[in-house]
N, CA, C and O of each residue as an XYZ file, in Angstrom:
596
protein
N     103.277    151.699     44.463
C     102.575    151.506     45.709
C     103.475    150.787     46.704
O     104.208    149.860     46.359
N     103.377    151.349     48.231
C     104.145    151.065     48.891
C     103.591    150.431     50.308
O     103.297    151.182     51.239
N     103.463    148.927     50.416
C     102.548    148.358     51.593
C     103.725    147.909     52.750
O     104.948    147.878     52.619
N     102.903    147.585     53.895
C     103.994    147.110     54.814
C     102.651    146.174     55.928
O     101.714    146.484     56.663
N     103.230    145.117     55.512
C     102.717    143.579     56.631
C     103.017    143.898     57.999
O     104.125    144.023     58.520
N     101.723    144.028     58.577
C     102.113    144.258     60.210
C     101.740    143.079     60.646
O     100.983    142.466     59.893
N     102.127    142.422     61.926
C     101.951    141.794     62.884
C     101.875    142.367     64.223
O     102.391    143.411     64.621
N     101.084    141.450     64.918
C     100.887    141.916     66.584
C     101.580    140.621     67.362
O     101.219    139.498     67.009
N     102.588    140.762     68.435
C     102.842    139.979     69.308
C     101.883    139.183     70.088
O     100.729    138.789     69.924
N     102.827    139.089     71.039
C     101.903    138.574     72.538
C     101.338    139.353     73.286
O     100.361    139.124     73.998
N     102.409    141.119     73.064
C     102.111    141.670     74.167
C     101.174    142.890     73.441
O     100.670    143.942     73.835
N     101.224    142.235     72.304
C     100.223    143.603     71.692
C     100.678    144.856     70.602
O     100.132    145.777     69.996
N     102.200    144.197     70.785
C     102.612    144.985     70.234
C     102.605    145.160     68.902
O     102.055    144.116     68.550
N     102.869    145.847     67.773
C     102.810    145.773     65.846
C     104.010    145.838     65.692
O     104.734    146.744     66.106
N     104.453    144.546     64.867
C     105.504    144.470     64.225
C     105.547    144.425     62.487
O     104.590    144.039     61.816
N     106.829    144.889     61.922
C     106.744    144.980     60.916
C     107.017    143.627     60.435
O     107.654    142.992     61.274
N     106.763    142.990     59.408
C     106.814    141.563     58.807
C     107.387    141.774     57.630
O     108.524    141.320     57.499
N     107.028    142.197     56.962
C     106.581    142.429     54.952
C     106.860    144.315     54.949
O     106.193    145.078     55.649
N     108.021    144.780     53.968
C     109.064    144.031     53.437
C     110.110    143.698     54.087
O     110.594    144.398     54.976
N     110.472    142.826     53.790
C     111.882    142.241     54.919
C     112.559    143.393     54.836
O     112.987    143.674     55.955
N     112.947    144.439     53.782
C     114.239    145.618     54.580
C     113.145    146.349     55.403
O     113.888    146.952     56.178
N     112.220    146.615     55.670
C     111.995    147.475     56.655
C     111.343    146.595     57.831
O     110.835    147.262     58.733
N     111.289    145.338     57.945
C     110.967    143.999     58.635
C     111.853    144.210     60.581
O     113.074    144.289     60.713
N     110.685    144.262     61.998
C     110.977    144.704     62.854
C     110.977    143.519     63.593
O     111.405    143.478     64.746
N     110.398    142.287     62.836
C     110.554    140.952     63.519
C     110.048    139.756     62.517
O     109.453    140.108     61.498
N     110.128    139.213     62.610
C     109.854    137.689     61.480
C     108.500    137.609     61.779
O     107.966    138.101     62.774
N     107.939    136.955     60.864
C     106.537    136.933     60.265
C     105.906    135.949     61.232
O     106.714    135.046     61.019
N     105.067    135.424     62.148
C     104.792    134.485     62.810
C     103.690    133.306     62.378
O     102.567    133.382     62.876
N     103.991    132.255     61.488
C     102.581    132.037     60.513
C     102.261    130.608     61.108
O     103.151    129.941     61.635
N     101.155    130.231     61.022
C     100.128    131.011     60.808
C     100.181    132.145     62.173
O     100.820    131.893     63.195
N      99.411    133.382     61.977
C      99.129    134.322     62.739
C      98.883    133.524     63.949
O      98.537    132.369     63.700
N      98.997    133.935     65.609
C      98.304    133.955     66.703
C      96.753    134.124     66.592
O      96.205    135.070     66.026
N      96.341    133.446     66.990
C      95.129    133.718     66.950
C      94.496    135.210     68.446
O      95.098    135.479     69.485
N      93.403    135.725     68.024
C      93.404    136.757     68.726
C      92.926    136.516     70.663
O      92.849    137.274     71.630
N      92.699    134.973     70.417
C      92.473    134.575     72.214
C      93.647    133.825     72.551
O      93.865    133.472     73.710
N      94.377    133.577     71.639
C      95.815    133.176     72.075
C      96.588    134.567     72.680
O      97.313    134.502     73.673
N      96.369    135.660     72.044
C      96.933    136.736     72.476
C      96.871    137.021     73.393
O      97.749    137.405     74.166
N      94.541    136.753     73.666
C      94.817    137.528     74.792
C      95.009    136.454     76.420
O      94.978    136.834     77.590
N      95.159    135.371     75.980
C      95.690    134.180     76.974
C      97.014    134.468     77.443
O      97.253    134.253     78.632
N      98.243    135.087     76.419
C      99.527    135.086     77.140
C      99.808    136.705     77.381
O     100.926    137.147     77.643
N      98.370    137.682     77.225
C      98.637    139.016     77.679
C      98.003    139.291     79.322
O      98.264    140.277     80.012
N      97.021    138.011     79.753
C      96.489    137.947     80.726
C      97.005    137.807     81.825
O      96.509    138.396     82.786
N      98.263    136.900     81.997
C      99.229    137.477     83.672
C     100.546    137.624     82.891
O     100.874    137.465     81.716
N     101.220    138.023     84.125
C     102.481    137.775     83.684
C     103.333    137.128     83.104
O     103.978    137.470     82.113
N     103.400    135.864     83.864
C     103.619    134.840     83.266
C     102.456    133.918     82.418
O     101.346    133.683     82.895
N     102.971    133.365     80.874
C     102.001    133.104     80.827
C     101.515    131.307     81.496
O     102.240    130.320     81.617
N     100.063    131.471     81.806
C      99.355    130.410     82.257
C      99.901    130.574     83.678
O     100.262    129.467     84.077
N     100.058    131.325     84.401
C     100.760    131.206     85.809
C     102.113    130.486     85.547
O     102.710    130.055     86.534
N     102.592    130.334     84.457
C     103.915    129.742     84.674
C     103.830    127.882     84.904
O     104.741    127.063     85.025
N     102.550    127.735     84.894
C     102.374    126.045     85.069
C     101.464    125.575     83.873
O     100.558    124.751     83.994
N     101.754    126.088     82.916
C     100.934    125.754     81.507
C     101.448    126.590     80.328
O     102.298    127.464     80.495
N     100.967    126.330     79.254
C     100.968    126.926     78.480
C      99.247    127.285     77.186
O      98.391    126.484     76.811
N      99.388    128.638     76.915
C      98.038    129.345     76.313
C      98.130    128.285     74.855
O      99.142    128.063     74.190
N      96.956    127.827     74.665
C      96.305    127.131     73.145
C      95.825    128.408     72.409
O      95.575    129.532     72.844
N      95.775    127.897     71.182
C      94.707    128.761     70.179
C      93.758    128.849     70.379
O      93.150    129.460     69.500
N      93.100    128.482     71.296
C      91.584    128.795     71.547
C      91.706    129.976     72.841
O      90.613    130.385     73.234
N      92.546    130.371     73.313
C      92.942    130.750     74.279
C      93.009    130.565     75.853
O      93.181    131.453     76.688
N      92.785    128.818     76.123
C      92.353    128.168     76.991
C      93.929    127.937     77.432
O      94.823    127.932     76.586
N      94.181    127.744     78.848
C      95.360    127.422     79.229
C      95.931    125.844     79.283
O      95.662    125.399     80.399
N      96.405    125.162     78.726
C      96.692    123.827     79.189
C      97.277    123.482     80.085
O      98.441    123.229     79.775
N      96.975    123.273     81.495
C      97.865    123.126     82.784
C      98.957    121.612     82.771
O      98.716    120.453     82.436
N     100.014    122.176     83.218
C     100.856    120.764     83.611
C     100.447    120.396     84.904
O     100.371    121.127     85.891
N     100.071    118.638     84.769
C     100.053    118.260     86.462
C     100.911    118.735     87.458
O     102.121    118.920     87.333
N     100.154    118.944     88.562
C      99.099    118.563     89.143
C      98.267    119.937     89.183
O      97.513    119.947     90.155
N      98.197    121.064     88.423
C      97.600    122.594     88.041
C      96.236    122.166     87.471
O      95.905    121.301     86.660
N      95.598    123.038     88.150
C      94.151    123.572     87.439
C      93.876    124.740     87.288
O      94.747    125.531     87.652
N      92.784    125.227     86.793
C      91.945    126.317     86.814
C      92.322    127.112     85.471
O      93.085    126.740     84.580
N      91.687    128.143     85.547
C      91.477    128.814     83.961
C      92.853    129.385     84.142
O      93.423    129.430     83.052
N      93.647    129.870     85.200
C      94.930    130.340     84.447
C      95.974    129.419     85.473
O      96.938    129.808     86.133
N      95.440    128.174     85.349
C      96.898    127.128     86.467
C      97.279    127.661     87.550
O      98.471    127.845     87.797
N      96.607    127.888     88.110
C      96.898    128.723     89.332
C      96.803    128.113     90.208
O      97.626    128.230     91.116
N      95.612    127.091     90.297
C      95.516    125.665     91.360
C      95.878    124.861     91.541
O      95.888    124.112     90.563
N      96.399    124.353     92.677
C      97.305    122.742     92.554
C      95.991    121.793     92.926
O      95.163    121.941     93.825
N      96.105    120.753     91.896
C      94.962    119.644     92.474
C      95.437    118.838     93.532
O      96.643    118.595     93.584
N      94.696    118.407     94.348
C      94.641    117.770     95.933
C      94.760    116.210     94.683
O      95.851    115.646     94.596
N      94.087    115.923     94.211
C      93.751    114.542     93.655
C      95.044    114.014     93.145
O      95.627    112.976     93.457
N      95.481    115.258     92.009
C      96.725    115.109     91.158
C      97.829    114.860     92.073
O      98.684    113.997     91.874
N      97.799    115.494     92.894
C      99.393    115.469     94.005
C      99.605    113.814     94.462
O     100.584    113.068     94.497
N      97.951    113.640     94.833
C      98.285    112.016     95.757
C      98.262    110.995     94.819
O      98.591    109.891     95.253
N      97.905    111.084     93.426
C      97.765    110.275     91.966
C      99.326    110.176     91.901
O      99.921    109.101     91.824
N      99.978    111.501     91.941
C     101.702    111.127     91.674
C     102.213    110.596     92.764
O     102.666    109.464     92.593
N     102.298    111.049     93.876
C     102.827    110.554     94.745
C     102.728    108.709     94.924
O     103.654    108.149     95.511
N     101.617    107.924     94.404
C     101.135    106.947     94.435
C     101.914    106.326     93.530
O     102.439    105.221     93.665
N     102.005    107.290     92.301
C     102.528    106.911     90.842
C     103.998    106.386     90.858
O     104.403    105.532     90.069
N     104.973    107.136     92.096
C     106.191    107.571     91.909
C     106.542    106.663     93.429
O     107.404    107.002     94.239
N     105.524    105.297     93.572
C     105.986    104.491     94.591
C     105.981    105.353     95.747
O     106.668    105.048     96.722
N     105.150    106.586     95.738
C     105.210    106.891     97.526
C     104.630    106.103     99.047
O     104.705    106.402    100.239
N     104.101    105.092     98.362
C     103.258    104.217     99.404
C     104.129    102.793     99.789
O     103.687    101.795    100.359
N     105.330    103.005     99.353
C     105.743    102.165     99.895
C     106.743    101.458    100.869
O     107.198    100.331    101.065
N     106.867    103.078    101.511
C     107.070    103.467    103.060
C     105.590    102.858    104.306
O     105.551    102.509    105.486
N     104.648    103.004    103.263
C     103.346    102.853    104.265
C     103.109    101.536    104.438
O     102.705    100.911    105.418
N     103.574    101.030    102.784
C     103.139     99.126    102.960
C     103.816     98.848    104.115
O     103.124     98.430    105.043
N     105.205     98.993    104.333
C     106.346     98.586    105.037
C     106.035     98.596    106.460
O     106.040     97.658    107.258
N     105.678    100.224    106.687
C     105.110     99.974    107.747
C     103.942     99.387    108.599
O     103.696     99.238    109.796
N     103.354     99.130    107.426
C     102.027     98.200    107.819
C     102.434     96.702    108.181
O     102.092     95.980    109.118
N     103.349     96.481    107.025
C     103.100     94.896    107.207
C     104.182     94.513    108.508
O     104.367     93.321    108.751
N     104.878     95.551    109.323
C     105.931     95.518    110.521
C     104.832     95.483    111.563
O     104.912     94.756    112.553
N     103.747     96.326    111.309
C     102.870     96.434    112.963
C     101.796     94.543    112.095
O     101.872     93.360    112.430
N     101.432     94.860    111.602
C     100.661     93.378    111.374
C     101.553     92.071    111.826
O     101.138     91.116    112.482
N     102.663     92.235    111.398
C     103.950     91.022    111.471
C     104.325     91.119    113.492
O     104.747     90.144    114.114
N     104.064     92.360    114.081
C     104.261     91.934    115.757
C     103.060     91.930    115.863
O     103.003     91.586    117.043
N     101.859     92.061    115.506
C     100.579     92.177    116.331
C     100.281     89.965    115.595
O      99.757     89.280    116.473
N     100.478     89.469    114.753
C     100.441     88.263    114.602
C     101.942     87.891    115.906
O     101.462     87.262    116.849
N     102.411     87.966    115.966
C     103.703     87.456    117.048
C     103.507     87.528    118.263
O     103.625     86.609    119.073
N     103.137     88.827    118.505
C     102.160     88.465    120.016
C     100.895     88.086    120.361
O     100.601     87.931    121.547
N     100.018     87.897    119.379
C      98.846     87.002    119.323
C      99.443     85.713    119.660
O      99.594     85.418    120.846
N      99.764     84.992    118.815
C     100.537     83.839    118.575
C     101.253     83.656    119.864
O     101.000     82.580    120.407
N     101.959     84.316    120.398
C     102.462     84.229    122.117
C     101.719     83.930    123.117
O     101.728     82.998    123.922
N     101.088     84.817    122.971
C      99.620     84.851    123.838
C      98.992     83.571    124.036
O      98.750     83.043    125.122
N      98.713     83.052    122.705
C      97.832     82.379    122.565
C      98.490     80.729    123.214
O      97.886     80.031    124.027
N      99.607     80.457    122.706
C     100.593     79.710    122.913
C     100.720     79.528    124.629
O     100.393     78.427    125.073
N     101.171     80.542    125.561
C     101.151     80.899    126.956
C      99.913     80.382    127.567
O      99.843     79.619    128.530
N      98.970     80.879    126.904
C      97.499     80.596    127.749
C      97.500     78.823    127.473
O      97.297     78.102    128.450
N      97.707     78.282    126.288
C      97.346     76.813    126.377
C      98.577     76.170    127.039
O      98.476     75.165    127.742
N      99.603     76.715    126.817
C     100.450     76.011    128.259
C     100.398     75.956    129.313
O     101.038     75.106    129.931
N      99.426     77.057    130.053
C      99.134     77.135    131.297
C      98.149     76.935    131.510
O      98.065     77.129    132.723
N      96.944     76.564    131.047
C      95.919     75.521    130.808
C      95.950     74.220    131.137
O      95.460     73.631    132.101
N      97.094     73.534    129.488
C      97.577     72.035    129.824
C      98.142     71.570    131.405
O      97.887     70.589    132.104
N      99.177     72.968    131.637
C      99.723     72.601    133.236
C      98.875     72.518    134.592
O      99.318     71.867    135.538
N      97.772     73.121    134.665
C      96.858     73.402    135.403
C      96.059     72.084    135.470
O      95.710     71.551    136.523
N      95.738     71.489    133.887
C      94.782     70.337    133.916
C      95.746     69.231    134.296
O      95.167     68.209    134.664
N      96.913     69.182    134.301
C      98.030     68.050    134.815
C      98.491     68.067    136.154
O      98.986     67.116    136.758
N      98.243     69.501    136.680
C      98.354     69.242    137.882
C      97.331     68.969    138.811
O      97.556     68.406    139.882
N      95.765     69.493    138.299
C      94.754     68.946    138.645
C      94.583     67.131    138.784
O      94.091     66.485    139.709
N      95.262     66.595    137.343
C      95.599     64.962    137.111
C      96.288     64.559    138.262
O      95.869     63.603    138.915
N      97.338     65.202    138.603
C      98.449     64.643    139.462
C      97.529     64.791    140.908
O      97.347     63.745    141.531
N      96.919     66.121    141.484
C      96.621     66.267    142.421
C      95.740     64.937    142.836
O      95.862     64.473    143.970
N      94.689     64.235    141.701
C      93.566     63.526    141.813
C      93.835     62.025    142.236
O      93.199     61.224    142.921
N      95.572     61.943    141.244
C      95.958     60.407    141.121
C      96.248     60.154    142.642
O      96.016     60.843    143.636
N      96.942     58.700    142.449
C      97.003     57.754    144.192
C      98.342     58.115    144.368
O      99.039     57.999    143.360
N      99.019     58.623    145.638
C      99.789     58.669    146.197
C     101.048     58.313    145.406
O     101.126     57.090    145.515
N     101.944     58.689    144.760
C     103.044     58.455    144.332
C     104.399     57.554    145.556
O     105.192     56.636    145.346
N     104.107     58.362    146.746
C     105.036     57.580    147.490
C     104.094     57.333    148.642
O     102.913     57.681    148.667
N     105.016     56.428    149.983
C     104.424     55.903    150.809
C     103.640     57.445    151.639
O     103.729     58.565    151.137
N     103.432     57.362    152.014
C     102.681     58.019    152.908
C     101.675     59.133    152.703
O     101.134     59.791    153.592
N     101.466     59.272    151.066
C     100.152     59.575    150.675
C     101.028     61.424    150.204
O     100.405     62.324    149.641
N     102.004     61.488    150.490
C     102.482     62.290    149.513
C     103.252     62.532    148.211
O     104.129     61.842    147.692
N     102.598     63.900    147.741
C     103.275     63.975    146.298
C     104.301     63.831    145.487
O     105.117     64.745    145.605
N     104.513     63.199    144.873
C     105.851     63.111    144.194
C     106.361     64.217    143.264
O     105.640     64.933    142.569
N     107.895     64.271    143.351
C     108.470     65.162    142.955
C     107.903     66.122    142.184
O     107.638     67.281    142.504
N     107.688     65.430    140.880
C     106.854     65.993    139.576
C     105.972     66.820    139.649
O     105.820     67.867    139.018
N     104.910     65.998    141.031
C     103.978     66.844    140.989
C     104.069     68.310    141.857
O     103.300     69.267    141.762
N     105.321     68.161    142.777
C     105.526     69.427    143.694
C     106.001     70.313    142.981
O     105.729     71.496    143.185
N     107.015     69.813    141.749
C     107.399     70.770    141.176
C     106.445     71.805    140.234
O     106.824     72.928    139.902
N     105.308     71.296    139.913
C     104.505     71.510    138.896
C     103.538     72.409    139.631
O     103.093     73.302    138.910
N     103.003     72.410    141.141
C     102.123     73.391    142.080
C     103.240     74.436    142.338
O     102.802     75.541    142.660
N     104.607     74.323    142.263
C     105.419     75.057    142.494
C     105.732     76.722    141.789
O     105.929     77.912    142.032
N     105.571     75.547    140.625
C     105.573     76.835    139.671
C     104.345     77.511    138.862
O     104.402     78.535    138.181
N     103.428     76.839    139.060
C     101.503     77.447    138.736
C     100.908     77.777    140.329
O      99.752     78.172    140.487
């Protein structure tokens, strides 16, 4: 009696296994299972080329891929790596540059207004006080000080 071990590929095809002299490809063991088959007979590439087919015949996608044959890029996955791989820290940078002048010109601001406040209430002082020199006018200090407010 004369038997011969077939096998089926990926693509479907029957290969001979058993006996090795008449053997058309090596034995693949355990067997493929028959939704593994038909997982890497389903596109071209298999899993779209961004996964690879399980024995159950389910595709396992590599990040950032979804869908039943990886065909989808996830929106979530992309900004998870990008996050992952320090992409945000162009953004810190630029954040903490506009926070770092928006505190500097606050702080200016704020600084300006009470100096010209204090000068205003000193020259109001000066305007109120008694005559610095004879004849009931202002002294230097104080001309200089209406001079420049």
């Amino acid at each position: 009696d004369h038997f011969a071990l077939l096998q089926y590929n990926s693509t479907g095809d029957a290969k001979v296994v058993y006996p090795v002299l008449w053997a058309t490809a090596e034995a693949d063991y355990p067997a493929p299972t028959f939704a593994l088959r038909a997982c890497q007979a389903a596109t071209a590439v298999e899993c779209s080329g961004h996964g690879e087919c399980q024995r159950s015949g389910a595709c396992l996608c590599y990040t950032p891929y979804t869908g039943a044959r990886c065909g989808e890029e996830s929106k979530v996955q992309v900004v998870t790596q990008f996050l992952e791989r320090g992409g945000c820290m162009g953004l810190y940078v630029a954040l903490a540059v506009v926070l770092g002048v928006f505190a500097v010109v606050t702080a200016l601001s704020i600084w300006m207004c009470c100096s010209r406040r204090k000068a205003r209430q000193l020259l109001e002082t000066l305007r109120h006080a008694a005559p610095v020199s004879l004849g009931g006018q202002q002294g230097p200090a104080a001309q200089k000080l209406e001079e420049e407010h």
